[in-house]
C-alpha positions in Angstrom: -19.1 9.3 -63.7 -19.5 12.1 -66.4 -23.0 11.6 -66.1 -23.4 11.9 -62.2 -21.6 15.6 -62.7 -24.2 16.3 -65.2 -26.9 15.3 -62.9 -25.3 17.4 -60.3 -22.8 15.4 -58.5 -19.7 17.1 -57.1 -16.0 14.9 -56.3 -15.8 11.9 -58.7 -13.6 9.0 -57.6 -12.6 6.8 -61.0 -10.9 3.9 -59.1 -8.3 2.4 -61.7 -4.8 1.4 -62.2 -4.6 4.0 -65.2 -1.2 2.4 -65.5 0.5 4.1 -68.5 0.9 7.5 -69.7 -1.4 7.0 -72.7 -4.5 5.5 -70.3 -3.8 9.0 -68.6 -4.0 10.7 -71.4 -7.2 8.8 -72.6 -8.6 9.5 -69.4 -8.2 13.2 -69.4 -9.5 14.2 -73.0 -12.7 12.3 -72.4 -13.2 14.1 -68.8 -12.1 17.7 -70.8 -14.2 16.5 -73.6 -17.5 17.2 -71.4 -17.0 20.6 -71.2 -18.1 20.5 -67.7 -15.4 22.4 -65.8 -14.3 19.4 -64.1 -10.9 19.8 -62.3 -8.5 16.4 -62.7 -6.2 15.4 -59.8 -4.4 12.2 -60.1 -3.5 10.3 -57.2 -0.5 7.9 -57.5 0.7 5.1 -54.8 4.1 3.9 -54.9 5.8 1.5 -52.4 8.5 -0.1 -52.4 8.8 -0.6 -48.3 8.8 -3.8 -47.7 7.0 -4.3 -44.7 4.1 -2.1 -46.1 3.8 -4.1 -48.9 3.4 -7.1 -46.2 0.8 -5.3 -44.7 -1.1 -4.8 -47.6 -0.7 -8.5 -48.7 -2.7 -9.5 -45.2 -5.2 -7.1 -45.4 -6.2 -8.4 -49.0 -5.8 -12.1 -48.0 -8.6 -11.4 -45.0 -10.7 -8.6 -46.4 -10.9 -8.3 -50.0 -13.9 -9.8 -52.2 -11.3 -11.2 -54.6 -10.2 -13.5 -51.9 -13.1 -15.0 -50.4 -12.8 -18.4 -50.2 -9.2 -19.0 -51.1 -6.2 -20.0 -49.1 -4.1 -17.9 -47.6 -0.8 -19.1 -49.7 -3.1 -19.3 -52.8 -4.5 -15.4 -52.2 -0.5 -14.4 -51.6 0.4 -16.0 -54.7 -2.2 -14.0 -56.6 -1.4 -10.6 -55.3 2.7 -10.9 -55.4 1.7 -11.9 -58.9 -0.4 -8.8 -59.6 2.6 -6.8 -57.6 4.8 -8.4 -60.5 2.7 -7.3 -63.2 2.5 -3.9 -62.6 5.9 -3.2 -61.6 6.7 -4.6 -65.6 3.4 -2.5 -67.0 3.4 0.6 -64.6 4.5 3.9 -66.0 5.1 6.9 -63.3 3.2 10.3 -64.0 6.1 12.6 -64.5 4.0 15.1 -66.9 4.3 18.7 -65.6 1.4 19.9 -66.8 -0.6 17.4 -64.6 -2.0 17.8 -61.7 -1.2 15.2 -59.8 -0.7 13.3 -56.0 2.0 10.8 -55.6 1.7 9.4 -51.8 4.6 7.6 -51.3 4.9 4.4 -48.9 1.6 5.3 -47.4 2.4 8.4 -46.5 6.0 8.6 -45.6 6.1 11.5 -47.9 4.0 13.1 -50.6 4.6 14.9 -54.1 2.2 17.7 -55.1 2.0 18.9 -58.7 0.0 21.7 -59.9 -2.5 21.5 -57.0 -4.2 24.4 -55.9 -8.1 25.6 -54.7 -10.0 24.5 -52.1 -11.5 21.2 -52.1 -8.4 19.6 -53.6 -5.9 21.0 -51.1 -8.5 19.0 -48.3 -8.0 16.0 -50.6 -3.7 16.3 -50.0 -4.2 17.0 -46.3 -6.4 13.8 -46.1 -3.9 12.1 -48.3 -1.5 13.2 -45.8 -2.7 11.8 -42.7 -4.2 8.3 -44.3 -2.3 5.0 -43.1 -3.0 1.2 -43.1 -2.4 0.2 -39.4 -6.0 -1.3 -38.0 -7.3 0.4 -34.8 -10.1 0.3 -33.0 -12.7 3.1 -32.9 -15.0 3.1 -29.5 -18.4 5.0 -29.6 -19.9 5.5 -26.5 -23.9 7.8 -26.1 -23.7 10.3 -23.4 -26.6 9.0 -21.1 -28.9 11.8 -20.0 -32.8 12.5 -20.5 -33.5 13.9 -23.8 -35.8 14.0 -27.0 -34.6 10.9 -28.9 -35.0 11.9 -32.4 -36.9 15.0 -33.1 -35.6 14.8 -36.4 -37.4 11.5 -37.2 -41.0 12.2 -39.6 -42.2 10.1 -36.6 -41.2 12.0 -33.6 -40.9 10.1 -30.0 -40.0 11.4 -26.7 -38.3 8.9 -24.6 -36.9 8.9 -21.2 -33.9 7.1 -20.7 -33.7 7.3 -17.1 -30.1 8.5 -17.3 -30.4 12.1 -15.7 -30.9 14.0 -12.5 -33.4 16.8 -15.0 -37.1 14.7 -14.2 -39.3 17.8 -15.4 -40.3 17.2 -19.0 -38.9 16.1 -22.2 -36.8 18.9 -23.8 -35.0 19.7 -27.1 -31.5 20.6 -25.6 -32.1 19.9 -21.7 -29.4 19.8 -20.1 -28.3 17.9 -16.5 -26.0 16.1 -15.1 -26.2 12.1 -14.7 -28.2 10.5 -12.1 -26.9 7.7 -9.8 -27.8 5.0 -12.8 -25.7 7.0 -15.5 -22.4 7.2 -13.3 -22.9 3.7 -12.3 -23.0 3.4 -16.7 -19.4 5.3 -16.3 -17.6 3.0 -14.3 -19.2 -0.1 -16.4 -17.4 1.3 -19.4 -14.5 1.4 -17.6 -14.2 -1.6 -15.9 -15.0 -3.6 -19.5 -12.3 -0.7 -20.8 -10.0 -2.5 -18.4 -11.0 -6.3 -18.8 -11.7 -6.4 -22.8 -9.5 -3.8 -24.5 -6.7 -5.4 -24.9 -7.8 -8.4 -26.1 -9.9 -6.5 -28.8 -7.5 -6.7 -31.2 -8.3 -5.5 -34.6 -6.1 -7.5 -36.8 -7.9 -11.0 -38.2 -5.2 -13.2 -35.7 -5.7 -12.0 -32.4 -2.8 -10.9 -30.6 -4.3 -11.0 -27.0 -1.0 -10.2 -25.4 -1.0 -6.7 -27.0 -1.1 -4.0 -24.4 -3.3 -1.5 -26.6 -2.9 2.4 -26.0 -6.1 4.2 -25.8 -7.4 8.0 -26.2 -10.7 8.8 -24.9 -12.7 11.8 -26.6 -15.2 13.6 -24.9 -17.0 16.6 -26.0 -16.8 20.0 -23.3 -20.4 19.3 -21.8 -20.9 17.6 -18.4 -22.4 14.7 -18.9 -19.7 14.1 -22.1 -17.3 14.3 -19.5 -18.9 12.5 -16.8 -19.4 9.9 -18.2 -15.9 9.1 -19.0 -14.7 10.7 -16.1 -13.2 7.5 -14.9 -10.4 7.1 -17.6 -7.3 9.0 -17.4 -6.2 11.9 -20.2 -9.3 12.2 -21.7 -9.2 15.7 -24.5 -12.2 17.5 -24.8 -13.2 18.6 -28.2 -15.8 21.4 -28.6 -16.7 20.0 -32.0 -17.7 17.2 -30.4 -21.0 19.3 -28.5 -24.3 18.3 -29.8 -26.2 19.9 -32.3 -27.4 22.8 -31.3 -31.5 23.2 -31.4 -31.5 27.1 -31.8 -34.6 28.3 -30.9 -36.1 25.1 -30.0 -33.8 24.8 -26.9 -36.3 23.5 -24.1 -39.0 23.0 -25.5 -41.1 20.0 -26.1 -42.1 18.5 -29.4 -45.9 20.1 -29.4 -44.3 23.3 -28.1 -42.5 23.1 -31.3 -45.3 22.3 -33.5 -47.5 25.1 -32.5 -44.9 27.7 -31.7 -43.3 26.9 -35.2 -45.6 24.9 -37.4 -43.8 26.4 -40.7 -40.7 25.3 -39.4 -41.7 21.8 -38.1 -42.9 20.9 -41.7 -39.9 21.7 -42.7 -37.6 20.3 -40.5 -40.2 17.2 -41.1 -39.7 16.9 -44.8 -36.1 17.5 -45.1 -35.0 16.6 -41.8 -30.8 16.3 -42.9 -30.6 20.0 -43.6 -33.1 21.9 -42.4 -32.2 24.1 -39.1 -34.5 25.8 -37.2 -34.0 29.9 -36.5 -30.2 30.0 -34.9 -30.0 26.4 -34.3 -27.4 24.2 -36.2 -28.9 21.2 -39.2 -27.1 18.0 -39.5 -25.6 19.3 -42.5 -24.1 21.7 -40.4 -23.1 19.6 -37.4 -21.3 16.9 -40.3 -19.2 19.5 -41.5 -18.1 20.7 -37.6 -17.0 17.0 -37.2 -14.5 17.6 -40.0 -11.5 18.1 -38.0 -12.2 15.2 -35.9 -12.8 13.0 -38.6 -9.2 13.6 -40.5 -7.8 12.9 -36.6 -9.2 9.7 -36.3 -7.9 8.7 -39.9 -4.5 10.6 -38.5 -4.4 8.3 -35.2 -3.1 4.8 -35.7 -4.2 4.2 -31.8 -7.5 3.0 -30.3 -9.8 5.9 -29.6 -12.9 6.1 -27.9 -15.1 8.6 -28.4 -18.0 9.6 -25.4 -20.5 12.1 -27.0 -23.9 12.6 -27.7 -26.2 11.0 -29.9 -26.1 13.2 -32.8 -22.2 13.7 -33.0 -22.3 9.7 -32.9 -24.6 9.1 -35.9 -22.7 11.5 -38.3 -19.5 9.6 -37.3 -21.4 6.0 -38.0 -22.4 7.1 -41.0 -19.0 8.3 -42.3 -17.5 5.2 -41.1 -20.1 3.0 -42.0 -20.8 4.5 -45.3 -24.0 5.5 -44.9 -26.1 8.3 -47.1 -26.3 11.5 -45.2 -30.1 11.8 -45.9 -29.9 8.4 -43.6 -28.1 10.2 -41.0 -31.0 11.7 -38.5 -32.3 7.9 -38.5 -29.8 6.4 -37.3 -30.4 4.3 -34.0 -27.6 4.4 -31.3 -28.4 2.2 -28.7 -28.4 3.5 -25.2 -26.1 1.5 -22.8 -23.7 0.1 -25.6 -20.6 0.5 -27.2 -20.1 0.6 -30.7 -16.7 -1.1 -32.2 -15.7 0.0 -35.6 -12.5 -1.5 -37.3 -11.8 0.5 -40.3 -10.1 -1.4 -43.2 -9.8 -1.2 -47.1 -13.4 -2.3 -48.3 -15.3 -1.8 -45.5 -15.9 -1.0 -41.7 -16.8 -3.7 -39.5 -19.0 -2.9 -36.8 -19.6 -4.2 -33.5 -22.7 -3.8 -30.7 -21.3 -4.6 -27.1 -23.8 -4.3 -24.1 -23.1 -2.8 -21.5 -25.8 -3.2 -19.0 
């Protein structure tokens, strides 16, 4: 780890019990040692809910590598064992000079020590609104006509035959949906209707649960169009596509000879270069920030109907992928994406709509 901040790197994670004072302590000098002005936050979980601690219990039996291929009495064993052992072992951080986290039966309440700037104050507000109950998280593409990736080294225009607009191909063009796109909206809806509940997102299905659902949209038309068919639905202007700048309207050779300089660019850094006024991926990534801590907030289903490149910076959280990565990423027209956040991964899921 002391070698990635050499290199460069910015936010560490060390992911260990650290379960005495002294294994603190160790931990500390050698980080201080480097000389590299690296600010140490500790972040301590306690529980002693007992429901929570059920929780957690299932979600290792089904999910965690350590399990795979055991029992489910046999993995329960194992882990009230481990419980066991570190309640003997563990020692609490109660050094004042620390700066330290203590997140208390998974949020129920938190203790800050000694905390203070501005990266680690979003690391408490995170810590804040983190819980353990599986939901669902919908993605649905806003259908329209559009240039499918201009951010791709290999650029393609492609018409999706979603939208009214049937002039050209256009960075940014804008129209409402056609006859096919609505007729897209109410599919959603009606599978919305017929599947949803029976979606569950716990490993035993529990297909008599009557799941609650939000539905996202961003503020443009076709955003909330195409979900105009569910009820409540909160528009969210982060949620507006990324903005092209000066390239709004204009096709990709219009692009290439109006700004060659820029196309190269945008070609060989395509993650964070923006063209003159116009918004980069790196840019549209941290917009979604707000969003991002509500959906780990929520604990209910949410569904979120934007455009393609909100959609593929929130896969890519989710589904841990590199940000370089992120202008490659394919979302299908006419499907939703499931995603069911848990500890060591997110599972995702591909459903067809057509």
């Amino acid at each position: 780890m002391i070698t990635y901040f050499r290199q460069g790197g910015q936010v560490g994670i060390y992911d260990a019990t650290n379960a005495t004072d002294k294994a603190r302590r160790h931990l500390l000098d050698a980080i201080n040692g480097a000389n590299l002005g690296i600010q140490t936050i500790f972040l301590e979980c306690l529980c002693d809910d007992q429901s929570v601690i059920a929780a957690a219990v299932e979600e290792e039996m089904h999910t965690s590598p350590d399990y795979e291929g055991s029992s489910p009495m046999e993995a329960t064993a194992d882990f009230e064992l481990r419980i066991e052992k570190y309640r003997k072992a563990y020692e609490t951080i109660d050094d004042p000079e620390l700066s330290f986290v203590k997140l208390i039966n998974v949020g129920k309440s938190l203790q800050v020590n000694r905390v203070k700037g501005h990266l680690p104050t979003r690391i408490v507000y995170f810590l804040m609104n983190t819980h353990i109950v599986r939901r669902n998280i919908f993605l649905c593409r806003v259908q329209s006509f559009f240039l499918k990736n201009f951010v791709l080294l290999k650029i393609i225009i492609k018409k999706d035959g979603q939208s009214t607009d049937d002039t050209t191909y256009k960075v940014g063009a804008t129209a409402e949906l056609s006859a096919s796109g609505r007729k897209l909206s109410h599919k959603l809806k009606e599978f919305m209707d017929s599947n949803h509940s029976r979606l569950s997102p716990y490993p035993i299905q529990r297909p008599d649960e009557k799941r609650p659902l939000l539905v996202w949209t961003s503020t443009s038309e076709r955003s909330k169009q195409t979900a105009a068919d569910f009820p409540d639905m909160v528009e969210w202007k982060a949620l507006v596509d990324l903005n092209p700048g000066v390239c709004d309207g204009l096709s990709e050779e219009q692009i290439k000879a109006k700004y060659p300089e820029e196309y190269e660019r945008h070609r060989k850094d395509p993650f964070s270069h923006r063209y003159p006024r116009a918004e980069s991926y790196r840019d549209l990534a941290l917009r979604l920030e707000p969003v991002i801590l509500e959906l780990e907030r929520h604990s209910k289903d949410v569904m979120i109907v934007a455009h393609e490149t909100v959609l593929r910076c929130l896969l890519a959280y989710f589904g841990d992928i590199p940000v370089q990565s992120i202008p490659g990423i394919e979302i299908k027209e006419n499907t939703l994406i499931r995603l069911v956040p848990h500890a060591y991964q997110c599972d995702t899921e591909e459903i067809s709509l057509k």
